[in-house]
PAVO-444572 format. One record per residue: y, z, x of N, C-alpha, C in turn; residue number from 1. Coordinates in nm, 2 decimals. Atoms other than C-alpha are relative to their C-alpha. Layout:
<recs>
REC   nnorth      nup    neast   canorth     caup   caeast   cnorth      cup    ceast   seq
REC        Y        Z        X         Y        Z        X        Y        Z        X   NUM
...
</recs>
This chain:
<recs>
REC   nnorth      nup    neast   canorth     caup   caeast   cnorth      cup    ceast   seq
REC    -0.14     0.06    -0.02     -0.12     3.80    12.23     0.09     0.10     0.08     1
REC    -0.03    -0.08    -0.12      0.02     4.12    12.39    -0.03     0.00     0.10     2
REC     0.08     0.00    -0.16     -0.22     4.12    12.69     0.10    -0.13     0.03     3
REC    -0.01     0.11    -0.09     -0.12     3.76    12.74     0.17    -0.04     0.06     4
REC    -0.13    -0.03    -0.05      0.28     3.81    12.71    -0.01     0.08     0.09     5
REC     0.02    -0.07    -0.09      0.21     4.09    12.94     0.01    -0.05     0.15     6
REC     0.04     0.09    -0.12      0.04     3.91    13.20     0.12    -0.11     0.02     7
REC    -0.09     0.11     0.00      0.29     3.61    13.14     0.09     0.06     0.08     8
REC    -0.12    -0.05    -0.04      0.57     3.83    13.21    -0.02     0.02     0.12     9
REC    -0.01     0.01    -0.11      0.47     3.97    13.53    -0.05    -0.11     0.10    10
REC     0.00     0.09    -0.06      0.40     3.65    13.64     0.13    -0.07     0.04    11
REC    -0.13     0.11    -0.02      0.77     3.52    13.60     0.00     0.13     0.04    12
REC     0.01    -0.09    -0.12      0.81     3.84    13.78     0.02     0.00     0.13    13
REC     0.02     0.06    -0.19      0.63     3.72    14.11     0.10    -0.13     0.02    14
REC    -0.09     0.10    -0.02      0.84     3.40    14.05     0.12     0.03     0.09    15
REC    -0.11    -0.03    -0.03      1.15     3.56    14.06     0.01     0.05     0.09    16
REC    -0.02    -0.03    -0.13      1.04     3.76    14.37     0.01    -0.12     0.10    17
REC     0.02     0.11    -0.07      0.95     3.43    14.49     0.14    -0.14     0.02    18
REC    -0.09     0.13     0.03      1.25     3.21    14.36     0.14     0.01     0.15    19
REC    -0.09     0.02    -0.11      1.52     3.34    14.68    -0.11    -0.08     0.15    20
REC     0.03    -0.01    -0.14      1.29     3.25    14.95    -0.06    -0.14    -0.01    21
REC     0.09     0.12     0.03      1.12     2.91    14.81     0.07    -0.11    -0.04    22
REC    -0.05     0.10     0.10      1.26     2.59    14.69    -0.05    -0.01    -0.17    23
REC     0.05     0.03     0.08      1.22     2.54    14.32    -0.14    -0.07    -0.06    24
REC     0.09     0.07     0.04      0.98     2.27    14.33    -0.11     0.05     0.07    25
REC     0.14    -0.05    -0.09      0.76     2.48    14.58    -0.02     0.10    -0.08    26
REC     0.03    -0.12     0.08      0.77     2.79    14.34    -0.11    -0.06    -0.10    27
REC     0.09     0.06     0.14      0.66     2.56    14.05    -0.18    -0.02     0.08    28
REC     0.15     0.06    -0.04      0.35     2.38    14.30    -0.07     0.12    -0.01    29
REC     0.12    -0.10    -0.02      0.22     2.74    14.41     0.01     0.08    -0.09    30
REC     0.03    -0.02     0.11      0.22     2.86    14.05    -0.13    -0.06    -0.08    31
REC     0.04     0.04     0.03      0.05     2.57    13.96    -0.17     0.00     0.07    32
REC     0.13    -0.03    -0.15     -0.20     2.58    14.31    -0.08     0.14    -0.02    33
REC     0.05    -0.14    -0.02     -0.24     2.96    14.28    -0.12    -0.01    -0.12    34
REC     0.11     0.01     0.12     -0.42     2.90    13.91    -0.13    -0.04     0.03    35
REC     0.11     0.13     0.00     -0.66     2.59    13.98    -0.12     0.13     0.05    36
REC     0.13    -0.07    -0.01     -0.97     2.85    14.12    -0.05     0.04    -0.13    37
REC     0.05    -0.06     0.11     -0.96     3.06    13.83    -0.02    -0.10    -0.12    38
REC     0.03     0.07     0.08     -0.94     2.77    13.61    -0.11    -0.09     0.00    39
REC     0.13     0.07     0.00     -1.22     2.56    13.74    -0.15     0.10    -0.03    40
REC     0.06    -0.06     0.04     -1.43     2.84    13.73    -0.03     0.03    -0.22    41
REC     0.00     0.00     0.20     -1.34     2.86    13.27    -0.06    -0.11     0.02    42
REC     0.05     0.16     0.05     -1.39     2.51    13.26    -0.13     0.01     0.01    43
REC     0.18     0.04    -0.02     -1.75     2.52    13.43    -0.09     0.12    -0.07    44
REC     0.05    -0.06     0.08     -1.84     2.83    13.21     0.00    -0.06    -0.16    45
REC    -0.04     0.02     0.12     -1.70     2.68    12.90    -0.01    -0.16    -0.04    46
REC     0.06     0.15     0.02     -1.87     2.32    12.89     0.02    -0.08     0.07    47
REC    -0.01     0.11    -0.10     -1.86     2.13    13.20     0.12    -0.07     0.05    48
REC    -0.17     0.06    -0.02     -1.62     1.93    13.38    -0.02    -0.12    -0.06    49
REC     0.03     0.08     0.04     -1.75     1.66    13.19     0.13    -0.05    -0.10    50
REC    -0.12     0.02     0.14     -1.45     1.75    12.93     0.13    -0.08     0.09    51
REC    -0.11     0.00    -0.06     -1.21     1.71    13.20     0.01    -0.21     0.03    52
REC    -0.02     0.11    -0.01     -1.27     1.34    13.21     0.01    -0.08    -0.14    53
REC    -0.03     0.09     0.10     -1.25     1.22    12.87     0.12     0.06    -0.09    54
REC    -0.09    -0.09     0.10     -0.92     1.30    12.79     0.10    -0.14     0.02    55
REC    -0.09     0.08    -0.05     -0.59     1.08    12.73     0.07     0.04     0.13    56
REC    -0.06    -0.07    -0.12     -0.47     1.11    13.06     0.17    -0.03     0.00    57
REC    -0.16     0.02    -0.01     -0.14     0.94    13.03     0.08     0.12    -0.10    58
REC    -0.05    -0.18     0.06     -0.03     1.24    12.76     0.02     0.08     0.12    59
REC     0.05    -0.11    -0.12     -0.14     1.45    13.07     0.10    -0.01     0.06    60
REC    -0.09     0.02    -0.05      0.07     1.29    13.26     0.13     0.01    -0.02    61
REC    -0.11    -0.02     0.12      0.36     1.30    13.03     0.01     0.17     0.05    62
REC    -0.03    -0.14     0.05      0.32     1.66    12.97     0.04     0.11     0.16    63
REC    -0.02    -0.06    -0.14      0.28     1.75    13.40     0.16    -0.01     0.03    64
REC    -0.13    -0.01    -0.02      0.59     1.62    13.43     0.08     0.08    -0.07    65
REC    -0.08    -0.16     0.03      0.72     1.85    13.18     0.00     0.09     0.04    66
REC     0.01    -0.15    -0.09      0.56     2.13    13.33     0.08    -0.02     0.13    67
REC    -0.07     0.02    -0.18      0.72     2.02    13.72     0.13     0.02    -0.10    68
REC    -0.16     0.02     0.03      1.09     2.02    13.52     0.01     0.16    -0.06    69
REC     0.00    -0.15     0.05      1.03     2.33    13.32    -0.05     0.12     0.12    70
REC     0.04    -0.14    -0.13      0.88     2.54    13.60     0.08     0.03     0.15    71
REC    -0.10    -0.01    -0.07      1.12     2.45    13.83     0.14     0.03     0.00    72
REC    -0.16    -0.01     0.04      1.43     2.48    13.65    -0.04     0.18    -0.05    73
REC    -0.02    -0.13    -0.02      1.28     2.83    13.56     0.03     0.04     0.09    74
REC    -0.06    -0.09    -0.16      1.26     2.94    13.89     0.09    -0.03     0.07    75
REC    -0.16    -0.04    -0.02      1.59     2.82    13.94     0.08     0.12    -0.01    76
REC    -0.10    -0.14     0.11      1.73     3.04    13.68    -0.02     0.13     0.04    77
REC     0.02    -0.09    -0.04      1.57     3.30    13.82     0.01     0.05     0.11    78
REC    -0.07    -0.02    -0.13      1.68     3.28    14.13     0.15     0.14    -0.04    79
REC    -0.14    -0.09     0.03      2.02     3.42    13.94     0.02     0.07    -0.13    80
REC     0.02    -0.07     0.08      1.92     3.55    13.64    -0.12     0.10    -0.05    81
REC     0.10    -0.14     0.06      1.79     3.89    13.49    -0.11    -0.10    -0.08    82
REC     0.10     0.03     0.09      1.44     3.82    13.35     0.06     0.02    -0.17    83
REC    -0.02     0.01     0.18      1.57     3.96    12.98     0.07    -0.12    -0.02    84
REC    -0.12     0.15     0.07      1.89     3.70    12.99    -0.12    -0.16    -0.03    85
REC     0.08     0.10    -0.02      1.63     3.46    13.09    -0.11    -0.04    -0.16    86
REC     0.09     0.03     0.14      1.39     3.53    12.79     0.09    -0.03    -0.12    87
REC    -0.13     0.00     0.09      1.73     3.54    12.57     0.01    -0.11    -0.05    88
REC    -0.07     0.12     0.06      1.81     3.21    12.59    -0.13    -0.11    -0.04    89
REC     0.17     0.09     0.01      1.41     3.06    12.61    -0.01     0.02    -0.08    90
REC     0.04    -0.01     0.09      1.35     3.22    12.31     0.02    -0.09    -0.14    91
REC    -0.05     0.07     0.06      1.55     2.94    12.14    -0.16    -0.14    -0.07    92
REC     0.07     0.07     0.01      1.24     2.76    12.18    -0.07    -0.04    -0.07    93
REC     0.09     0.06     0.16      1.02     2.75    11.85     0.12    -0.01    -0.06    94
REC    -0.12     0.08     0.06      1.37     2.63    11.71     0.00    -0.11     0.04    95
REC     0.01     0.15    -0.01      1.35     2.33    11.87    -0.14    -0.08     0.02    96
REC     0.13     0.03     0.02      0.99     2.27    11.87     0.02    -0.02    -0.18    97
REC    -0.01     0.06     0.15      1.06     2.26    11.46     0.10    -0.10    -0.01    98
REC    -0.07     0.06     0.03      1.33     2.05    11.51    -0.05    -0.18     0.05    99
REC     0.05     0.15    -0.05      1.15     1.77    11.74    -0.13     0.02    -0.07   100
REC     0.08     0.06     0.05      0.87     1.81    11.51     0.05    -0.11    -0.08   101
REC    -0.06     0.10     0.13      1.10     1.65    11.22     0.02    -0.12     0.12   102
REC    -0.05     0.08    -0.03      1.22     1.43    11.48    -0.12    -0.14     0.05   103
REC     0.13     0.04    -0.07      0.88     1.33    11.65    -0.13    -0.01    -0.09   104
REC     0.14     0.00     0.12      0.59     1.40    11.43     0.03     0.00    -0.14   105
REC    -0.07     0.04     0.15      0.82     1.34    11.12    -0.12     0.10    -0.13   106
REC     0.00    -0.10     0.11      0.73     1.68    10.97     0.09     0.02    -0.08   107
REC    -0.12    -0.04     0.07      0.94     1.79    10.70     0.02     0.13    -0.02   108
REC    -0.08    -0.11    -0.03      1.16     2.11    10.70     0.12     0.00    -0.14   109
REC    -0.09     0.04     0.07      1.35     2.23    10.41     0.11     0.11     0.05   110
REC    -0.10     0.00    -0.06      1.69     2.34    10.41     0.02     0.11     0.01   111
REC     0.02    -0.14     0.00      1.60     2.72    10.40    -0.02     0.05     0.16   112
REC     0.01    -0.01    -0.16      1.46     2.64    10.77     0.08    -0.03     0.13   113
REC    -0.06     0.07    -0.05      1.70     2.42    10.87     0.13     0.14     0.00   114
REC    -0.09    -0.09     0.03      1.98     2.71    10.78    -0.02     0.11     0.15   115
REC     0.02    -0.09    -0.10      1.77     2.96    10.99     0.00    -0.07     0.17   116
REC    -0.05     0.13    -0.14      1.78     2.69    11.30     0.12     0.01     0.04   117
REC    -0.15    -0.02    -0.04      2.15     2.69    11.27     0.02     0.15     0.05   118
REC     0.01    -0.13    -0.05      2.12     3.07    11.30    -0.01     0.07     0.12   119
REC     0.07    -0.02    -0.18      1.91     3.05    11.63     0.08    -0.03     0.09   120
REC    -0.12     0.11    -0.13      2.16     2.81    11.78     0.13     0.10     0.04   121
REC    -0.11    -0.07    -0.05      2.46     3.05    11.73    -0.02     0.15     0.03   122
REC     0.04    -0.07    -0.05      2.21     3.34    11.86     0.01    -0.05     0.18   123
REC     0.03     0.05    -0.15      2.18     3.14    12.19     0.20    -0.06     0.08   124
REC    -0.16    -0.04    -0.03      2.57     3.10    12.19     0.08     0.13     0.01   125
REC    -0.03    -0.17    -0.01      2.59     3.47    12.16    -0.03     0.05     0.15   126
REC     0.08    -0.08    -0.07      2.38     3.53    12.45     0.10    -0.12     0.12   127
REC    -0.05     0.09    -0.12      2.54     3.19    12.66     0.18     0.05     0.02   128
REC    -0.13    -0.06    -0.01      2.92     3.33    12.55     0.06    -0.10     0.07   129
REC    -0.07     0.10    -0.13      3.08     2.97    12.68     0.15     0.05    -0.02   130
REC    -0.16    -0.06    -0.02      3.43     3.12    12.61     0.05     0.11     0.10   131
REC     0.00    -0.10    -0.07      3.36     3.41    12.83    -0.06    -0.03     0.11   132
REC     0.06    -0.01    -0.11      3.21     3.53    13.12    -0.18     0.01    -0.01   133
REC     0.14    -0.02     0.04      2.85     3.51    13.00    -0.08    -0.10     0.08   134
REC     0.13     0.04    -0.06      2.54     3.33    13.09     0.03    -0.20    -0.02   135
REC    -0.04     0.09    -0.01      2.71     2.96    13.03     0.02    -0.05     0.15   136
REC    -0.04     0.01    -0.13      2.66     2.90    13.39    -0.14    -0.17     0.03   137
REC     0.08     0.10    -0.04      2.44     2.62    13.56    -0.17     0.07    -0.03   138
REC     0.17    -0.08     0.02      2.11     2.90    13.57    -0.02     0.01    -0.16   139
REC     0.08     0.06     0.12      2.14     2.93    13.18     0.01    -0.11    -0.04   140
REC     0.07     0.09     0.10      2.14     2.62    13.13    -0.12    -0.09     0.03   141
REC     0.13     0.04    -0.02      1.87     2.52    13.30    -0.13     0.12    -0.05   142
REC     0.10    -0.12     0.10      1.68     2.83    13.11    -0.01    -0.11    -0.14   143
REC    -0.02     0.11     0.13      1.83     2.59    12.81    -0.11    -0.11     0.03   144
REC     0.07     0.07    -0.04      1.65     2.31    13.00    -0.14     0.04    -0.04   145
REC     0.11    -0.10     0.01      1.34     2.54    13.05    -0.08    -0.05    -0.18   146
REC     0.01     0.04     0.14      1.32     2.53    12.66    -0.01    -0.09    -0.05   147
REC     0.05     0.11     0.05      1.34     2.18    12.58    -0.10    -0.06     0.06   148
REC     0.09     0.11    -0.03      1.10     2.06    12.81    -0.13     0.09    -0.02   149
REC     0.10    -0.07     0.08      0.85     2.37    12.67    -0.04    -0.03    -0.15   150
REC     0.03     0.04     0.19      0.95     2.24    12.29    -0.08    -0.13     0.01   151
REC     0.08     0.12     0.03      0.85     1.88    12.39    -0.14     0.01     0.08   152
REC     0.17     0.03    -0.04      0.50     1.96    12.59    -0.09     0.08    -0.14   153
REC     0.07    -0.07     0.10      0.41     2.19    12.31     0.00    -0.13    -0.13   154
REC     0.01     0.10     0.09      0.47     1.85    12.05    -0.11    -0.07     0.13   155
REC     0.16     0.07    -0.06      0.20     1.67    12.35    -0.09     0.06    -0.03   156
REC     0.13    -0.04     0.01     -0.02     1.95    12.30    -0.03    -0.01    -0.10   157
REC     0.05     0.08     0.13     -0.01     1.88    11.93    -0.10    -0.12    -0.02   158
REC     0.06     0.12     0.03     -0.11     1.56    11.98    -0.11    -0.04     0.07   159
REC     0.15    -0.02    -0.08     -0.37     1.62    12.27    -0.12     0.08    -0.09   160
REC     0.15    -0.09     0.03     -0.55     1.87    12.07    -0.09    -0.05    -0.11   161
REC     0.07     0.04     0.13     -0.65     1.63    11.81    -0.16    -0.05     0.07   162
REC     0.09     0.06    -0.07     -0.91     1.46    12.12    -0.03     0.05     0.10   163
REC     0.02    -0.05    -0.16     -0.87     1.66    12.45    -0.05     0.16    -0.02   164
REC     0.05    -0.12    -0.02     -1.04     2.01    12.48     0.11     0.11     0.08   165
REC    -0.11    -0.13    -0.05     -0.78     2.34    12.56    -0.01    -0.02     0.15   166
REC    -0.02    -0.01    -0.15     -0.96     2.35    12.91     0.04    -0.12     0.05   167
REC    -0.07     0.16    -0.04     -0.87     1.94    12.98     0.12     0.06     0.01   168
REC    -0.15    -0.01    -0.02     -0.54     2.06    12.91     0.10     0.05     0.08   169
REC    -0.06    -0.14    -0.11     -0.48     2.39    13.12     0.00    -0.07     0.09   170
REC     0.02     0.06    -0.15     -0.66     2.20    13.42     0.08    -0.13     0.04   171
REC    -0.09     0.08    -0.06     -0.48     1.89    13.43     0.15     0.00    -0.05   172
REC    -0.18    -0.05    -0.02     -0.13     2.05    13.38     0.03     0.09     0.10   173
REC    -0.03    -0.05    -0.14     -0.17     2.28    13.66    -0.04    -0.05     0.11   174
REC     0.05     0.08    -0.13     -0.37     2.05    13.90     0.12    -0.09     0.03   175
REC    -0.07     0.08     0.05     -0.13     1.80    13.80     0.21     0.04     0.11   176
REC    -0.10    -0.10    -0.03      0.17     2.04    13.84     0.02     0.04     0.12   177
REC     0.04    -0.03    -0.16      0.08     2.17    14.14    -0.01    -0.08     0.13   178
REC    -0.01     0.15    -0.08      0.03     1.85    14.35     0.14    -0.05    -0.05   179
REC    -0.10     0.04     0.07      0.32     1.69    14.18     0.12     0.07     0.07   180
REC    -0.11    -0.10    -0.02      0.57     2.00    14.24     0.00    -0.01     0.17   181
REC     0.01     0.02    -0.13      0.43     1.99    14.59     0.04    -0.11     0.09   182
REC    -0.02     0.14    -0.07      0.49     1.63    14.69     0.18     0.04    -0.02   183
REC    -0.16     0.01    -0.02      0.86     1.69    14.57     0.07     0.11     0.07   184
REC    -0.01    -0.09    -0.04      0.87     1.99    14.73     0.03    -0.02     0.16   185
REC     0.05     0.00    -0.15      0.78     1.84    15.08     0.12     0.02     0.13   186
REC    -0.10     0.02    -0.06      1.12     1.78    15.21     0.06     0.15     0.04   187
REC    -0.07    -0.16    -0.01      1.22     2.13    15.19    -0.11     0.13    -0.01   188
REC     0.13    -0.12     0.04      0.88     2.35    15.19    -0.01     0.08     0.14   189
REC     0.07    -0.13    -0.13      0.83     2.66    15.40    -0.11     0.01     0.01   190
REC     0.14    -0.10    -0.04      0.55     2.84    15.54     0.03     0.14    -0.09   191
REC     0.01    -0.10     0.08      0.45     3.09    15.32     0.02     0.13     0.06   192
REC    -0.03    -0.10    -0.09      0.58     3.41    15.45    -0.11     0.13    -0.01   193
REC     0.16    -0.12     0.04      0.28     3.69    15.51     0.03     0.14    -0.11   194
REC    -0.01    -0.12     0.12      0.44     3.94    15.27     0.00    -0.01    -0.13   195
REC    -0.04     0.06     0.16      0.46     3.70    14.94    -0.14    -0.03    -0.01   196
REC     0.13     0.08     0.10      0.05     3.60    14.92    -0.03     0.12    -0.08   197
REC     0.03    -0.10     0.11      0.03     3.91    14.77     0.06    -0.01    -0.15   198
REC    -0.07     0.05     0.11      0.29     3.82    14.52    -0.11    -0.09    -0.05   199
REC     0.10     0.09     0.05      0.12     3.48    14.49    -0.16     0.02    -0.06   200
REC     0.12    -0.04     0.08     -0.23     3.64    14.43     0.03     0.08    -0.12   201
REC     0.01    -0.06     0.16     -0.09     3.86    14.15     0.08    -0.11    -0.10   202
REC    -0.01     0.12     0.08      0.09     3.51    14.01    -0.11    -0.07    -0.06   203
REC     0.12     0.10     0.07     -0.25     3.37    13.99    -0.09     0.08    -0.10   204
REC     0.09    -0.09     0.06     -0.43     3.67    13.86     0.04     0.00    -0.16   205
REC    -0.05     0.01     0.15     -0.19     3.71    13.57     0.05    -0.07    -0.06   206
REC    -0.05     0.15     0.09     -0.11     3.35    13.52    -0.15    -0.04    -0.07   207
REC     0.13     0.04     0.01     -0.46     3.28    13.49    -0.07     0.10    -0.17   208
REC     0.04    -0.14     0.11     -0.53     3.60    13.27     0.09    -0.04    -0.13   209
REC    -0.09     0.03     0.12     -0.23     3.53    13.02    -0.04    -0.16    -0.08   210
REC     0.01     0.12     0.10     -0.32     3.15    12.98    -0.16     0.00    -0.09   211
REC     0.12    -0.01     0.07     -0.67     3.30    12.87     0.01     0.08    -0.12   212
REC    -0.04    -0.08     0.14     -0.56     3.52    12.65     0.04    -0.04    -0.11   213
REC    -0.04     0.08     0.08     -0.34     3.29    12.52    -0.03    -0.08    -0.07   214
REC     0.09     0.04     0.13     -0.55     3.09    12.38    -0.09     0.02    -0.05   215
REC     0.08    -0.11     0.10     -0.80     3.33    12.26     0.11     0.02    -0.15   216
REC    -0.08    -0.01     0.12     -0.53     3.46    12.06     0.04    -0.07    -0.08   217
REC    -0.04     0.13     0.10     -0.43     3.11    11.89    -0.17    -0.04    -0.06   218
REC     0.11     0.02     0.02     -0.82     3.08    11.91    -0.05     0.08    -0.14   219
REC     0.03    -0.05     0.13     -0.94     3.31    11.64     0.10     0.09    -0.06   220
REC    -0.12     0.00     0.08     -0.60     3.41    11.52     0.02    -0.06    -0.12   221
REC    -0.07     0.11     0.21     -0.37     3.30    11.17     0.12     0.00     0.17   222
REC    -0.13     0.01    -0.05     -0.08     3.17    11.44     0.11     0.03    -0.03   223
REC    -0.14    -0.05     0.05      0.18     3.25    11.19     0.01     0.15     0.00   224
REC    -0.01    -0.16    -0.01      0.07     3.62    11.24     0.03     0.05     0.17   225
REC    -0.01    -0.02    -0.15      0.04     3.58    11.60     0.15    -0.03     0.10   226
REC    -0.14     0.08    -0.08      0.36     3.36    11.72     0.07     0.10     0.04   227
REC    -0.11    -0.06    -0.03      0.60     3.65    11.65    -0.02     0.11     0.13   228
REC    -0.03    -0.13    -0.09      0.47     3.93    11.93     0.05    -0.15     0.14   229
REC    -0.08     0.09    -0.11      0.57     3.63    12.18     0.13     0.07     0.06   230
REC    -0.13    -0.09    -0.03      0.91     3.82    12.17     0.00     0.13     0.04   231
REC     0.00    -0.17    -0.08      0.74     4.15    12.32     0.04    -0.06     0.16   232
REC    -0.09    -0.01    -0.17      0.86     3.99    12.64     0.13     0.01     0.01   233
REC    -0.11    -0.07     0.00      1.20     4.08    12.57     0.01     0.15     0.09   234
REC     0.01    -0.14    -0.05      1.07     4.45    12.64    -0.09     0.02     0.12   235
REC     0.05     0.00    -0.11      0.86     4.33    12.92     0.13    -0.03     0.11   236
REC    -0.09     0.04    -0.09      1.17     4.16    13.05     0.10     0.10     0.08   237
REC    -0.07    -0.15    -0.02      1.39     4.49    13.01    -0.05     0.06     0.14   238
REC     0.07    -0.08    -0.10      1.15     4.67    13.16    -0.03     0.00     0.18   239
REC     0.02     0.08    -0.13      1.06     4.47    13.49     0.16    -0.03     0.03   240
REC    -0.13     0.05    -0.04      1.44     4.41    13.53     0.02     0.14     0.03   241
REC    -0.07    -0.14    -0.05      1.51     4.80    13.57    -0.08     0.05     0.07   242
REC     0.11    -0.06    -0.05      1.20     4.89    13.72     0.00    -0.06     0.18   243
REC    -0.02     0.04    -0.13      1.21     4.66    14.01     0.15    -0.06     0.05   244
REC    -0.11     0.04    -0.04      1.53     4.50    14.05     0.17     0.12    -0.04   245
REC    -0.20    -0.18     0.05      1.76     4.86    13.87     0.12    -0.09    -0.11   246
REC    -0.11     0.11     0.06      1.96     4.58    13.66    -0.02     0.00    -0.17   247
REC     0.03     0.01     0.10      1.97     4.63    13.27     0.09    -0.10    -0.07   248
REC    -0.10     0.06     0.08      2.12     4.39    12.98     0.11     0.06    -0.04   249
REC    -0.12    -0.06     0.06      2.47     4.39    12.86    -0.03    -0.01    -0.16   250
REC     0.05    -0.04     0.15      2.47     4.51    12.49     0.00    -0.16    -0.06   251
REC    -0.02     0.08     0.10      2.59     4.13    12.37    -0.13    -0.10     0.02   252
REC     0.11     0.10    -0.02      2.30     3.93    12.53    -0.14     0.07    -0.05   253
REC     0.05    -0.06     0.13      2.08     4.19    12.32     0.01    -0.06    -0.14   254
REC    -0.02     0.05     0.12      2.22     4.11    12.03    -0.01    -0.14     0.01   255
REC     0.04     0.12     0.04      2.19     3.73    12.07    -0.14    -0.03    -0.01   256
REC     0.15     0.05    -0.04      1.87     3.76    12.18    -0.08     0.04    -0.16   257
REC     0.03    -0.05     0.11      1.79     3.99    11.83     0.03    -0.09    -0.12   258
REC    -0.03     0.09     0.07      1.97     3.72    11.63    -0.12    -0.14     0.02   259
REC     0.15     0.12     0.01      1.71     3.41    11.78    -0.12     0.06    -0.02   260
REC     0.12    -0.09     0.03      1.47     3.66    11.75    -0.07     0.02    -0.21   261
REC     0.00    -0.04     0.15      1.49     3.72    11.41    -0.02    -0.16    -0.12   262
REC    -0.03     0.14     0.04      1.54     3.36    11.32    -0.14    -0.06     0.01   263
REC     0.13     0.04    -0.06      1.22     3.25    11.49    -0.12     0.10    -0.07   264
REC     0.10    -0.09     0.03      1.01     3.53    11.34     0.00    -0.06    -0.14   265
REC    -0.05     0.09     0.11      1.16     3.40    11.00    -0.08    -0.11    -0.04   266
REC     0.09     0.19     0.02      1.06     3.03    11.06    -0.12     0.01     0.07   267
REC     0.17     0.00    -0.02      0.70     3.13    11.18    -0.02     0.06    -0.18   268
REC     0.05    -0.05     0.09      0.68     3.33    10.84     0.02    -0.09    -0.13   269
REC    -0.05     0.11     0.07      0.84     3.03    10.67    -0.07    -0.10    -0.06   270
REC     0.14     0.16    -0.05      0.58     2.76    10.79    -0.09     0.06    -0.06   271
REC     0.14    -0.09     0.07      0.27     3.04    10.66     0.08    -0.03    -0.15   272
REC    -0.05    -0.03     0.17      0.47     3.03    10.28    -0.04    -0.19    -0.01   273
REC    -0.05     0.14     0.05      0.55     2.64    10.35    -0.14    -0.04    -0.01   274
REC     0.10     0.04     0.00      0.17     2.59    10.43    -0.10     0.03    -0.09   275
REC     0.06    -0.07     0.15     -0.01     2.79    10.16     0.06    -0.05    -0.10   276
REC    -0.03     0.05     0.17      0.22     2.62     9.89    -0.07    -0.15     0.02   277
REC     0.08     0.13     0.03      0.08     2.25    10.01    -0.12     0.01     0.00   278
REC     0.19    -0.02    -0.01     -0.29     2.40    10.04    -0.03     0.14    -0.06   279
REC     0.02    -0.06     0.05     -0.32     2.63     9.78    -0.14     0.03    -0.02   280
</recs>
């Protein structure tokens, strides 16, 4: 799970080198585009493309389009925001993945979790500061965006994974994605300038590398032990924000970020207690 936040991170990285010089929806396609080699290659090691056809595809569909909305409203945000702020306010995100479960897959949540939810929310108002000069701007809130449309593909992948195979899902979310982001893209797409395929090849390297990791680590993992290093991208974010760009956080969007942080780590440890008392 480290390796794959890792890799994840400097992938929103190359974005963000990528996000002044690209249109949004062209960042998202060649995110999506850059992957597809490495991914056809998993698939045909890991049981044929045979899987790739018996899948619900309308879910698929559903879920691409979340990816084109979320991948592009990141690389908005990142156009104007520090990688950490950026992770600050995303991190909101397994808060509302428990909340559209109750809403969607009519889980139940007791009021212990529900408490710490409220907690998360006025962590992500710490970090947005709409009274102030803070991150309440159009870029966080399409980070906010970012977030819900990560909470509701993560409720599709719930309900894909009961019938569709991990690789069905990677491949036709970034083929998907990628075509998709492209066509909307067309109106406004550049030529790729000769100094960014390098970027782009290390987008694909360590997009490709983190989404494999990533499910390894959910693969023979306990999830509820796993979820919480998600939040070592905070210190990737840090890091890659002063390293290449010289720009560190201000102390309060720390502390918000420590507040959802804390909350989210909580209600992963919450879910392991709430699930061992129904399956003792």
């Amino acid at each position: 799970m480290i390796v794959a936040v890792g890799a994840l991170s400097l992938m929103d990285a190359g974005m963000k080198i990528l996000a002044p010089h690209y249109s949004p929806f062209q960042v998202a396609s060649i995110r999506g585009l850059s992957a597809l080699p490495f991914i056809v290659v998993w698939v045909w090691l890991s049981g044929g493309y045979g899987q790739l056809l018996r899948v619900r595809f309308g879910l698929h569909i559903v879920r691409a389009l979340l990816g084109i909305m979320t991948l592009a409203a990141f690389a908005y945000a990142l156009r104007h925001l520090p990688l950490a702020e950026a992770y600050s306010i995303f991190f909101v995100a397994p808060l509302l993945i428990t909340v559209l479960a109750v809403l969607i897959l009519k889980e139940r949540v007791d009021w212990r979790r529900w408490l710490v939810i409220a907690v998360g929310f006025s962590g992500v108002l710490i970090v947005l500061r709409p009274t102030g000069a803070g991150a309440l701007t159009i870029p966080g809130l399409a980070v906010l965006a970012t977030a819900v449309g990560y909470a509701l593909s993560a409720i599709t992948v719930r309900v894909l994974g009961r019938t569709d195979s991990t690789q069905s899902m990677i491949f036709w979310l970034m083929a998907l994605v990628g075509i998709g982001a492209g066509l909307l893209a067309l109106p406004e797409w550049r030529p790729i300038e000769s100094v960014h395929w390098l970027v782009i090849a290390g987008i694909a390297v360590s997009g490709s590398l983190g989404q494999f990791a990533l499910t390894e680590a959910f693969r023979i993992g306990e999830a509820s032990f796993i979820a919480p290093f998600e939040y070592t991208a905070l210190a990737w974010g840090v890091g890659l924000d002063w390293f290449i760009w010289r720009t560190t956080p201000v102390p309060v969007t720390m502390a918000g970020a420590f507040v959802i942080i804390a909350s989210g780590v909580y209600l992963v440890r919450r879910e392991r207690v709430h699930v061992e008392a129904e399956h003792p």
